[in-house]
C-alpha positions in Angstrom: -35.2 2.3 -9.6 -33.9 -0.6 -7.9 -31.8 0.3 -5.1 -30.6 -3.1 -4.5 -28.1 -2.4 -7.4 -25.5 -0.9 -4.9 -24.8 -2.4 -1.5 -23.7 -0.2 0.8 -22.0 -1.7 4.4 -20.2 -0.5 7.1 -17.5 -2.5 8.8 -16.2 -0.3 11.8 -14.4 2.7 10.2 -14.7 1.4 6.6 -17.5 1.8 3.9 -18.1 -0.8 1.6 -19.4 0.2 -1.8 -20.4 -2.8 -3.7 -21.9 -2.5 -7.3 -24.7 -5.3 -7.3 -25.9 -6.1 -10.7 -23.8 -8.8 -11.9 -26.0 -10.0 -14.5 -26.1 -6.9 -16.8 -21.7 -6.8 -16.1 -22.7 -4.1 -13.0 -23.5 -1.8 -16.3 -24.7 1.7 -14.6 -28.5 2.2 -13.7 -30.1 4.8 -12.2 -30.2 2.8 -8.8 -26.9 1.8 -8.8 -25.7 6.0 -9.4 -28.6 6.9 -6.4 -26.4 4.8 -4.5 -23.0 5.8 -4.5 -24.4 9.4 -4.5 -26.0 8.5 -1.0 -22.9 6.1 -0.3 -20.0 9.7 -1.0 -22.9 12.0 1.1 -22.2 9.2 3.9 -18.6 8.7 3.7 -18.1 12.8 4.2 -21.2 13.1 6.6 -20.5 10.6 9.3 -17.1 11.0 11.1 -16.9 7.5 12.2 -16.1 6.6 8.9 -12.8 6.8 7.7 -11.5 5.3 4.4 -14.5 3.3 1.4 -13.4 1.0 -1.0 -15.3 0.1 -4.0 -15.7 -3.1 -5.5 -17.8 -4.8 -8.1 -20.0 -8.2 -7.2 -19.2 -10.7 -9.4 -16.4 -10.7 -12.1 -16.8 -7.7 -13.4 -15.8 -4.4 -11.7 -18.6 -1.9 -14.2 -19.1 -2.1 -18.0 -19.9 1.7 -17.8 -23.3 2.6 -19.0 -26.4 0.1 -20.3 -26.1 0.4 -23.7 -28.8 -2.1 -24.2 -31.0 0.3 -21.8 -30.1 3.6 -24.0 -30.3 2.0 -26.9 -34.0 0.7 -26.2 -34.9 4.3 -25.0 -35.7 2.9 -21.6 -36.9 5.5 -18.9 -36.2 5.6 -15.0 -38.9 7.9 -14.1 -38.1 7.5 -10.4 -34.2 8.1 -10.7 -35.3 11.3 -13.0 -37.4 12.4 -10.0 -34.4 12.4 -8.0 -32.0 14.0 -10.4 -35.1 16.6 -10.6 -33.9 17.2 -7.1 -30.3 16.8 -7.4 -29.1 17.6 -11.4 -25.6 16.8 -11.0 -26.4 13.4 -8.7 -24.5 11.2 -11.7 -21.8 13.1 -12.0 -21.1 13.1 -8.0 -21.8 9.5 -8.3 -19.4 9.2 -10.7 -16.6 10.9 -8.7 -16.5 13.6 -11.2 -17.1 16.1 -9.0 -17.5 16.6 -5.1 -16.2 14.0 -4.3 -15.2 12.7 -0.7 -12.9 14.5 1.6 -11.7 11.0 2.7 -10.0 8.2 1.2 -11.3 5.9 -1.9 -9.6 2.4 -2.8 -11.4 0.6 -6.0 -11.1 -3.0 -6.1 -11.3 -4.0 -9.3 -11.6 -7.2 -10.8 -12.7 -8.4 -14.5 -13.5 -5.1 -16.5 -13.8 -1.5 -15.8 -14.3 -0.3 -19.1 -15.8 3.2 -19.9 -17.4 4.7 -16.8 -16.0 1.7 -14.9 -12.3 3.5 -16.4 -14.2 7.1 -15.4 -15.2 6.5 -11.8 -11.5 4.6 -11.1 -9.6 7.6 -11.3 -11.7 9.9 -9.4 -10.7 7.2 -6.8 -7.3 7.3 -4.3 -5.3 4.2 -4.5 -6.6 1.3 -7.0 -6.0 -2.0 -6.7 -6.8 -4.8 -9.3 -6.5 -8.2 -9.7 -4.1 -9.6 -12.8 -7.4 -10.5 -15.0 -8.9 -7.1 -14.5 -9.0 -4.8 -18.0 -9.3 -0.9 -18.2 -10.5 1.4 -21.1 -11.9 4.1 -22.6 -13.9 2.8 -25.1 -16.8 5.4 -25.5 -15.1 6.4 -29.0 -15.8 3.3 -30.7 -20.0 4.1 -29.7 -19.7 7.0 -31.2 -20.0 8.9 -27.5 -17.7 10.9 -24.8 -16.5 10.4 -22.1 -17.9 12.9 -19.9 -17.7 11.0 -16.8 -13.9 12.8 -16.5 -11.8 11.3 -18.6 -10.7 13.6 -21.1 -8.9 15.9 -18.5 -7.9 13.5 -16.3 -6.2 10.8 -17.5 -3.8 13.0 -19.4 -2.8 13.7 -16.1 -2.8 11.0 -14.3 -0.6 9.3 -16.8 1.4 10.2 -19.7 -0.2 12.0 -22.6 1.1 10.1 -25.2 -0.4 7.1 -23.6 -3.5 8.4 -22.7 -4.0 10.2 -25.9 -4.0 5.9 -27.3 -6.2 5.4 -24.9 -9.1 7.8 -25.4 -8.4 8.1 -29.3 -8.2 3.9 -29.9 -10.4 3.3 -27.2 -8.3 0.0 -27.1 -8.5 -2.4 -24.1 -5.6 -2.1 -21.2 -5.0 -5.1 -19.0 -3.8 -5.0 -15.7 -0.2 -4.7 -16.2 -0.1 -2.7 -18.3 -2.0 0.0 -16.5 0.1 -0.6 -13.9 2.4 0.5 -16.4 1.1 3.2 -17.0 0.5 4.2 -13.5 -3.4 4.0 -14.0 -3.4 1.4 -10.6 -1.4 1.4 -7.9 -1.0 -2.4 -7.1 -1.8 -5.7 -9.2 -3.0 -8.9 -6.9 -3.8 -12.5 -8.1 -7.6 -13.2 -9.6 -10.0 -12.6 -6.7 -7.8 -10.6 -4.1 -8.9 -7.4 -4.9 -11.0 -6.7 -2.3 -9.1 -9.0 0.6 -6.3 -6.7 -0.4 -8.1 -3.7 -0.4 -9.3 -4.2 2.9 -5.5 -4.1 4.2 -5.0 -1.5 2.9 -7.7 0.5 4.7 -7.0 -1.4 8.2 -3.5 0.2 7.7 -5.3 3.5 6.8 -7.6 3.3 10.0 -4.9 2.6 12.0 -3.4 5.9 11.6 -4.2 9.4 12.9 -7.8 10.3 11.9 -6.6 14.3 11.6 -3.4 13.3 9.8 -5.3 11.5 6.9 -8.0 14.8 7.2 -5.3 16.8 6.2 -3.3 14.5 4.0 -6.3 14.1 2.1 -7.3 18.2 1.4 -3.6 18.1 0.4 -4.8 15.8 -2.4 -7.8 17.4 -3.0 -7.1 20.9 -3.0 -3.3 21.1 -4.2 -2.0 19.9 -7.7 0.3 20.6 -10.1 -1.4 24.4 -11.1 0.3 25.5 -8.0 3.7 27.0 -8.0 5.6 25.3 -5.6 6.0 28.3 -3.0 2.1 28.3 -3.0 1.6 24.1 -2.5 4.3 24.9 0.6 2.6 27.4 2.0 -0.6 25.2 1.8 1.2 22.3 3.3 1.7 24.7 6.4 -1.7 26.1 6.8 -3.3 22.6 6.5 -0.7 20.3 8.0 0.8 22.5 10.7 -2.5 22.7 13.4 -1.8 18.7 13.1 0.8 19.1 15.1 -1.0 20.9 17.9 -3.6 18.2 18.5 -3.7 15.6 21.0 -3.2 12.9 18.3 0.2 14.2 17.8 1.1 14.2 21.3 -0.5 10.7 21.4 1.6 8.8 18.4 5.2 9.9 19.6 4.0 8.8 23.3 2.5 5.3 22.5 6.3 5.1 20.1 8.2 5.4 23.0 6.2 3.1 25.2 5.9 0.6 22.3 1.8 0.3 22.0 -0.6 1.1 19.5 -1.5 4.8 19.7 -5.3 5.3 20.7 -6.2 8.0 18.7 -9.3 10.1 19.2 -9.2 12.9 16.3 -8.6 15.4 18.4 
């Protein structure tokens, strides 16, 4: 299992999430899933941290899984001592499920095909640059996409289009997932991640307790509520906001025209 396959580095309040195996088109291996499991336990664990992004080394954000490596019937006997430990580790890797109580933002450039499409939209705001290309292509192998895929993206953007997606398992370029709604942003050839690191500067810059909360909105709130239920939610999480020091602290540093020091509490 070679760990080297995901770098994970902090720079102040941001984790960086880089998948590190350009040569195979950062294709899934069991390092590179050990280490955005460790790199999500992190992010939630350590309160200094505030915001990840995740990015792709070289040109290519993830080609999914290594078919060459299932198709040769290759073995990772250390990754499938650690999955002996923790079963579900590739699917938390993978976003699918317990996934981070703070903020995500992919940067994705070249393609994110199959679980590279899967992990994106277990991700918060998604940025790619104009070469990048999406898909869910597992179809055309004759596999599933169980990273995900088949419940969200019908509701992430419309059916009809994601039906074409999952049925055709056709290729999507950038624009046209910003189309769809699939990303969030579209930014010249090799700005993904400059951009992506604005955008969690400006995320860092706010209060720590109001992106807490803003975030379990997210999280814990979607459309199966009614919408008396998802208000009533708003004001059990978002109302104690307003009784911290933060709050006091932001309308203050307003009026006296300064940046507000926030501490989180």
């Amino acid at each position: 299992m070679n760990t080297d396959h995901c770098l994970i580095e902090r720079d102040a309040h941001v984790l960086v999430v880089t998948l590190n195996r350009p040569e195979a088109k950062n294709a899934l291996s069991g390092g590179m899933l050990a280490g955005m499991y460790r790199a999500w336990r992190m992010l939630d664990d350590e309160p200094d941290l505030r915001v990840a992004i995740l990015t792709g080394r070289g040109d290519v954000f993830c080609a999914g899984a290594d078919l060459k490596a299932m198709g040769g019937g290759e073995r990772d006997d250390e990754f499938q001592k650690l999955m002996a430990e923790v079963p579900d580790l590739h699917w938390q890797a993978l976003l699918r499920h317990n996934r981070p109580t703070k903020p995500i933002i992919a940067a994705v450039e070249g393609y994110a095909v199959a679980g590279g499409t899967e992990i994106l939209q277990g991700t918060d705001i998604r940025i790619a640059a104009e070469n990048a290309i999406f898909g869910v292509t597992e179809a055309r192998r004759g596999l599933f996409p169980l990273g995900g895929s088949s419940v969200r993206l019908r509701r992430q953007i419309p059916y009809t289009l994601a039906a074409e997606i999952l049925l055709t398992g056709r290729n999507v370029t950038a624009r046209e997932a910003l189309d769809f709604g699939l990303i969030g942003r579209v930014v010249p050839t090799g700005q993904a991640l400059a951009e992506a690191k604005r955008v969690a500067a400006q995320i860092c810059e706010n209060g720590p307790l109001s992106i807490r909360a803003l975030m379990r909105m997210l999280r814990e709130v979607d459309e199966s509520y009614s919408e008396a239920d998802a208000l009533a939610k708003e004001l059990e999480i978002g109302g104690p906001v307003f009784a911290s020091k933060d709050a006091r602290e932001g309308p203050r540093a307003f009026a006296e025209k300064r940046k507000p020091v926030y501490t989180g509490q």
